[in-house]
C-alpha positions as CSV (number, residue, x, y, z in Angstrom):
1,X,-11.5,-62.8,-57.4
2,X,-14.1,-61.7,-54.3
3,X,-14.7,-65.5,-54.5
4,X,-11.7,-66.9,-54.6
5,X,-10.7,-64.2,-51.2
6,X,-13.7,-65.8,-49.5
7,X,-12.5,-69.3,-50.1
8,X,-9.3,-68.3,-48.9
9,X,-10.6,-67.0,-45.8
10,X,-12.8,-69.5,-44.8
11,X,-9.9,-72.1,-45.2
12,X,-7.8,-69.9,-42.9
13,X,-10.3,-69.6,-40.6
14,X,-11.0,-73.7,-41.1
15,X,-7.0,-74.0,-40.5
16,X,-7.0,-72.4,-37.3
17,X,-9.9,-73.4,-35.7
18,X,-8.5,-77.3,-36.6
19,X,-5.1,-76.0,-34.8
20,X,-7.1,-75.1,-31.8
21,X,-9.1,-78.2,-31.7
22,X,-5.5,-80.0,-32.5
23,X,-3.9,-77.9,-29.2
24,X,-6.9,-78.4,-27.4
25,X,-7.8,-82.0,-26.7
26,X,-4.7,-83.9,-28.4
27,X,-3.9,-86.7,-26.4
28,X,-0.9,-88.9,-27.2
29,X,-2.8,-92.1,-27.1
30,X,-5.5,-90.6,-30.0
31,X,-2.1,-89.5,-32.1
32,X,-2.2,-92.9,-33.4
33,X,-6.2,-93.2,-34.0
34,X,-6.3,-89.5,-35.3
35,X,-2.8,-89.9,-37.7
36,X,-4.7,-91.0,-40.6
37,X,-7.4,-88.3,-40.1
38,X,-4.7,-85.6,-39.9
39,X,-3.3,-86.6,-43.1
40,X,-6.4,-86.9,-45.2
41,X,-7.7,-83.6,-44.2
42,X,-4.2,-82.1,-45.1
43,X,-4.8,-83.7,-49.0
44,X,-8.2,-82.1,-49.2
45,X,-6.5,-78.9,-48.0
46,X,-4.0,-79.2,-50.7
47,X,-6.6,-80.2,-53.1
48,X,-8.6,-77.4,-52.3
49,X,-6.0,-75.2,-52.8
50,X,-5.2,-76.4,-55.9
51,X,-8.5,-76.2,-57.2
52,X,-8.7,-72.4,-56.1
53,X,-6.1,-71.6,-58.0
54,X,-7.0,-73.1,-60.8
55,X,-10.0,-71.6,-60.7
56,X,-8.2,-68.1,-60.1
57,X,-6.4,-68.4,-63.2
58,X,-9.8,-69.5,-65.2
59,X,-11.3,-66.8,-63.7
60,X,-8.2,-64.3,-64.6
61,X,-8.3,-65.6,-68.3
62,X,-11.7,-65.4,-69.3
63,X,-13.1,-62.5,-67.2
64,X,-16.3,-61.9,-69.9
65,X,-17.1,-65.9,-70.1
66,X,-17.1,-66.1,-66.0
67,X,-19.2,-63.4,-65.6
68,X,-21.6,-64.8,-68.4
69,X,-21.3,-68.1,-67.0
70,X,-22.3,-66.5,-63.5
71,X,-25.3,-64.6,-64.8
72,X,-26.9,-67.8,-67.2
73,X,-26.7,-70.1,-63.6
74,X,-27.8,-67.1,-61.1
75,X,-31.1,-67.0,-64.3
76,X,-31.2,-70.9,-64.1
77,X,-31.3,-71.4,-59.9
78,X,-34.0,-68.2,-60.0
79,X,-36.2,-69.8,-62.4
80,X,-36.4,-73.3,-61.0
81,X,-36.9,-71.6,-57.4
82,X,-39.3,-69.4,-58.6
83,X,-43.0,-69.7,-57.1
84,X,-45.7,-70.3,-60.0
């Protein structure tokens, strides 16, 4: 769940700093140009979304299995980093 806050906040933090940029330097004449943009980054914030709570519940569910899970890739990334 720590993850899924951290997600949460970064995508806040992603959300208003896009509304600044958005207040910021939003001409009328790049409306038009920047239209298409606007609505493709508002899909991949819904898809995101989506996928965090899905994730969430998951998570929720099958606490034991996550934490396994967790544990078996944190042993797989340390051996392949690891310095012979």
């Amino acid at each position: 769940m720590a993850l899924g806050k951290t997600l949460r906040t970064e995508l806040d933090e992603i959300r208003s700093e896009l509304s600044r940029l958005r207040e910021a330097g939003a001409a009328p004449k790049g409306e038009a140009a920047t239209g298409g943009l606007h609505e493709q980054i508002a899909e991949l914030n819904r898809l995101v979304q989506d996928m965090l709570e899905s994730a969430e519940d998951t998570i929720a569910e099958h606490p034991v299995a996550t934490v396994a899970g967790a544990l078996a890739l944190g042993i797989v990334i340390g051996r392949l980093t690891a310095h012979h």
